[in-house]
Structure formats: C-alpha cells, structure tokens
C-alpha positions, 0 to 999 in steps of 0.5 A: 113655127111653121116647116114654111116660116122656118125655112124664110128664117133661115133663107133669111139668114143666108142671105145676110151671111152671103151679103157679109161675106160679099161686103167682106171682099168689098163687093159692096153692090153685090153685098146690098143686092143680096140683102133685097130679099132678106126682109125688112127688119130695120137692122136689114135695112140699115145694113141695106143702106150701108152697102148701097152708099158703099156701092154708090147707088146713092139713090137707092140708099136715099129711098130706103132712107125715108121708110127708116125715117117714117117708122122712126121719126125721132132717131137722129140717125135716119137723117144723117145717114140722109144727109151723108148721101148728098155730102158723099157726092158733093152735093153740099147744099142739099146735104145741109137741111139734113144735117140741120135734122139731124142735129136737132134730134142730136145737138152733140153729134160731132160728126154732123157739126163738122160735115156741116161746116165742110158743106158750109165751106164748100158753100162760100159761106164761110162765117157760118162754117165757122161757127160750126168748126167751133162748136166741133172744138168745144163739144171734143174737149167735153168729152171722156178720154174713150170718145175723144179718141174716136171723134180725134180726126174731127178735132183736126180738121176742125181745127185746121179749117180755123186756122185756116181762115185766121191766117189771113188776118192774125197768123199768129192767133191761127199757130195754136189751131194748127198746132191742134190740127198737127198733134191731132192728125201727123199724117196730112201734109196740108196742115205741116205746111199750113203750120209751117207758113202760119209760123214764118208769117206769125215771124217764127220762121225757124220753128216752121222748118221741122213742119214742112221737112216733115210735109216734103216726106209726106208729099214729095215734089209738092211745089208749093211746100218746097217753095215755103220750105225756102222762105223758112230757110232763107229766113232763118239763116239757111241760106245756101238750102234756101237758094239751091231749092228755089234754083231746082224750081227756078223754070217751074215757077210761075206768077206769085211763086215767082215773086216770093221767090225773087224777093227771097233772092233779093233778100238774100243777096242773090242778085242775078237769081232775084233779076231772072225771077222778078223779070220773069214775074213782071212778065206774067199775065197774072203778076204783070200789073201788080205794084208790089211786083213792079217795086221788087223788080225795080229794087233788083235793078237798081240792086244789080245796077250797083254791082256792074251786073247787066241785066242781058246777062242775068237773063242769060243765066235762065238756062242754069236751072242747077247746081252741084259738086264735082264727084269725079274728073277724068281728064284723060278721058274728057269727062267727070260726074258731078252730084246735084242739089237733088242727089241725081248723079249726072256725067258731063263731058269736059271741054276745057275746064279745069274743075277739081273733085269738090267744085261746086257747079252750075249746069244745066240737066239733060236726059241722055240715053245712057242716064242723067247727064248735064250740060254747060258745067261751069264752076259757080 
C-alpha cells in the first residue's frame, strides 16, 4: 500500500472513530457530517443514515437511502429504513409503499408489520391495520424464546391496538388482548386503563381496579383514568372512594365525563351530587340534546323530587367541590385544620360551628398566601 493510500485509511478511520465519539454524546448532526468524507463503503453509509434520521435531516437519509437501495436491490433493509424516514414524521401514508417493499423482501419482519399497521391506523384505515396487528400476533408466537424477548414491545402495542377496536362491540373478547398488552409492557398507563375499562365493560369491575390504581401511579392527575377508576369503584362497592373522586373532579368536569359521573351518583344514591352533574350535562353544548342525558336528568328529578331536595338548592351545593376530616380544632383561637379527600392539609377559620377532631366536612378549597386553606367547612 501506498504512503497516499495509507494515510486515506487512516484519515478514514479517524473520521469514523470521531463520528462515534460524537454519536456517543448524542451529537447526531455533527456525528453524520463527520462521516461525509469517510468513504462510501456500505457500512459508512449505513452508519451515515443512522446519524442523519437521529439528527432529523430526513432528506438527506432518504437520498443516501436510494444509492443503498440501487447497489443492493434485494435487501430488505434499504427499504425500510426508507420507510422509517417518512413514519418518523409522521407522514404515514408515504412510509406505507416501503414497508410494502420491505416485507415483500422480508415476510417475517415484525417491526415492519407493526409500523404498517400504526401508519394504517393513523390512515383511517383501520380494517387493514388490523390485519397487520395480526399478523404481528401470529408470527411473535412463532418465534424462539431469545427473539420473542427482543420483538416484546411490538406483541404490546399489537395487542393493544386489537383490544382496542374490539372494545367497541365485544369488550370481553377484547380483556384477553389487553391482558397481553399488560403483561407484555407494565410501564404504559394507556393500556392499565384500557384493561381497566374493557373489564367494568365485559361486567368485571372489581378486577379492573388494580389496573387503573396502577395507571393513577404511572400517570398521576389524568382525568380520564380518575374518572373510570370511580365507575370501577362505585360498582364494585367502594362507595365512598368512588364519591370522593368524582367530588375532587366535580367543577372539571365536562360533557360526557359529566354523564358517566352523574349516573354513577345516581346509582349510588348520591342524589344531590347526580342533579349538579346531570344539569350541568344538559347544559353542554355537546351532551345538550343527547336522549340518554335528557332521560339520566329527568330520573334525577324525579329521584330528588321524592326526597323533598329542591332542585335551586342542589345547585347551590356546586361551590362544595371537597370534602374531608377535622384534624384540628382550636376554639379558643377560631380555627382548626382539616385534611382533604386529596391528602392536602388545609387551615379554615371557625365561624360558629361546632366541629370535633374526626367530622367529615365539605368545603370549598382556597389558595391563601399562607398555604392551602378552605372556605365554607360544614360538617357533611
């Protein structure tokens, strides 16, 4: 070899070695410029693509993609990382023909089947996504134990993209997918909390509890996972959990959330809470002319005729948006403290009322300079 030819290799090698030190540090752009002058052996641009789609110079990648693509037209890896250009940014239907490619070179390729069918959904085209989820399910249980380990997050969402759409019209058929998605990926709240759901819907309320406990902890204040965690609750006989959630939600509320919660209540026997939250739905602009709405609010009604409530005072109770125990009383000094349903632990003044250590109270939470504080305590 040449002292010229000698001294390209190792100029060669530097600049990959400085291009992984970049990529080490996550400097994907400088990492992929570094590369530029290091040749054009196939293993250089593979690397070259990487770093571009890191660095999200997607164009770039494309065009360095199509010289692999002609030197080696059979390998179905060109055309996916192709495709995977387009599905980074979310344009799903120009990634699809690719990963078309890509599986016909490699029907076995687990990472494109589900690609496509998270394109496919993104596409409304739904039936077909399906299809593709499946075939993710069937060719994961084909698989060794060592390549079902690595291809594991793909069996999940697979699974809960099934679920999913079963829910709909068999939410018991849907449990078992969901189960899948669970035990195959126990970080995601989304699928504890479709699992939850699926299971009160499939009549299994109690069994949906642990999941969405679990969803809360995973993704804390979520109004959507509190509010199902209260239908599980009410119906499965926790009711006083199920009444002090929806009462921490109450003023959050809004338009179908606001039906579910006010049947609940209804259910529940909770009258005066069921009025506020069924007016309050018959009010939304998009529950307002919904039958089932109209029929809930006339059944509380008629419910809260029969216990001598009146309607003006129910809606007056709108402002009690808490409720929790005396912790403190201090008559002497005209105060106490009190801890609500959400563990805040909040001053009040007494203005007359008798409360002992232990009453459970409603109130309504304040922000005061001094920390939290609650107005209007009254024992419930």
């Amino acid at each position: 070899m040449s002292s010229i030819s000698t001294g390209a290799a190792v100029s060669m090698a530097d600049s990959v070695a400085a291009a992984e030190a970049a990529a080490a540090t996550k400097d994907w752009s400088r990492a992929a410029d570094l590369l530029a002058g290091a040749g054009d052996a196939t293993d250089v641009l593979d690397k070259r693509v990487f770093y571009l789609s890191r660095a999200k110079r997607y164009e770039e990648a494309v065009e360095l993609l199509a010289r692999l693509r002609e030197r080696d037209p059979d390998s179905f890896l060109w055309p996916y990382m192709t495709a995977y250009q387009y599905y980074a940014q979310e344009l799903y239907a120009e990634s699809l023909p690719w990963f078309r490619e890509t599986l016909k070179r490699n029907p076995k390729h687990i990472k494109s089947w589900w690609r496509s069918a998270n394109a496919l959904s993104k596409s409304g085209q739904e039936m077909k996504a399906l299809a593709c989820a499946g075939r993710v399910l069937r060719l994961w249980h084909e698989l060794p134990q060592e390549a079902q380990e690595r291809e594991r997050s793909n069996l999940a969402k697979a699974s809960y993209l099934c679920g999913k759409v079963q829910m709909r019209n068999d939410p018991a058929g849907a449990v078992p997918l969901l189960e899948q998605a669970v035990a195959n990926d126990k970080s995601d709240p989304h699928k504890h909390y479709r699992l939850g759901k699926a299971l009160r819907l499939a009549g299994r309320a109690g069994d949906g509890v642990e999941h969405l406990r679990r969803a809360g902890k995973l993704k804390p204040g979520d109004g959507n996972i509190e509010l199902e965690l209260a239908l599980c609750l009410g119906r499965s006989g926790e009711r006083d959990e199920a009444l002090g959630i929806i009462r921490q939600r109450e003023q959050r509320l809004r338009g179908w959330d606001l039906f579910k919660a006010g049947q609940l209540a209804l259910e529940l026997d909770e009258t005066r809470l069921a009025l506020r939250l069924l007016e309050r739905a018959a009010a939304d602009r998009t529950t307002r002319k919904e039958d089932k709405v109209k029929a809930a609010l006339s059944q509380a009604r008629a419910a809260a005729a029969a216990a001598g409530i009146d309607a003006a005072d129910a809606a007056d109770d709108a402002a009690v948006t808490a409720y929790g125990r005396v912790d403190v009383v201090r008559p002497e000094r005209r105060f106490g403290f009190l801890v609500g349903e959400d563990g805040v632990r909040r001053h009040f003044r007494l203005r007359g009322q008798r409360l002992a250590v232990g009453d459970r109270v409603s109130y309504v939470p304040i922000a005061r300079e001094k920390g939290p504080a609650a107005e209007n305590v009254k024992r419930a």
